[in-house]
Every structure is written in C-alpha cells, then in structure tokens.
N, C-alpha and C positions, 0 to 999 in steps of 0.2 A: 033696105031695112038694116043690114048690116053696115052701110058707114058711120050712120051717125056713132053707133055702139065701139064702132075701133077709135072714131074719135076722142066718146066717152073713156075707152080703156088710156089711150095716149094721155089724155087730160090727165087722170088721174099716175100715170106713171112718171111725168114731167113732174106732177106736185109732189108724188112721193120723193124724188130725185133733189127735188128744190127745198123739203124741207128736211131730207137728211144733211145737202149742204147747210142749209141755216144752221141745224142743232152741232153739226160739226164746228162749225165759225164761232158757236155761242159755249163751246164747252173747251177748244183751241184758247179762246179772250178769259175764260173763267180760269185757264192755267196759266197762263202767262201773270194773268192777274196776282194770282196767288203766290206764283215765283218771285214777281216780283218784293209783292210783300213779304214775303220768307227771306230775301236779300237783305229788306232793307231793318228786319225786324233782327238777323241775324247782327248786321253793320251798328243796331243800336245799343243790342248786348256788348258787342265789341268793345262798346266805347267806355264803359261802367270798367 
C-alpha cells in the first residue's frame, strides 16, 4: 500500500522540480529579452 504513495509523492516532487526549472528558463529569456531591448532601445536614443 505504501509504494504506490511514495511513488505518488516522487511524481509530484519531480513535477515540482521540472516546473520550477521551466518557470526559471521562462523568467532567465523574459530578462535577456528585455536587456536586450533596453540595449537596443538605448543605441536608438544614441543616434538622435
């Protein structure tokens, strides 16, 4: 009775684990993203 349940707990600690990576990976691209355009938006000011 008690395997399935640790399994149950693993499953869910693995998805926790997988989508704190996701949301890391997806908030890491959302800042680069943003640097980047802060670069390029600064480089446009520049040029005025």
């Amino acid at each position: 009775m008690m395997r399935p349940l640790a399994n149950i707990i693993k499953k869910i600690g693995n998805s926790v684990v997988f989508n704190s990576i996701i949301y890391f990976i997806i908030l890491f691209s959302i800042l680069m993203i943003s640097i980047t355009f802060a670069k390029e938006c600064s480089y446009v000011y520049s040029q005025f």
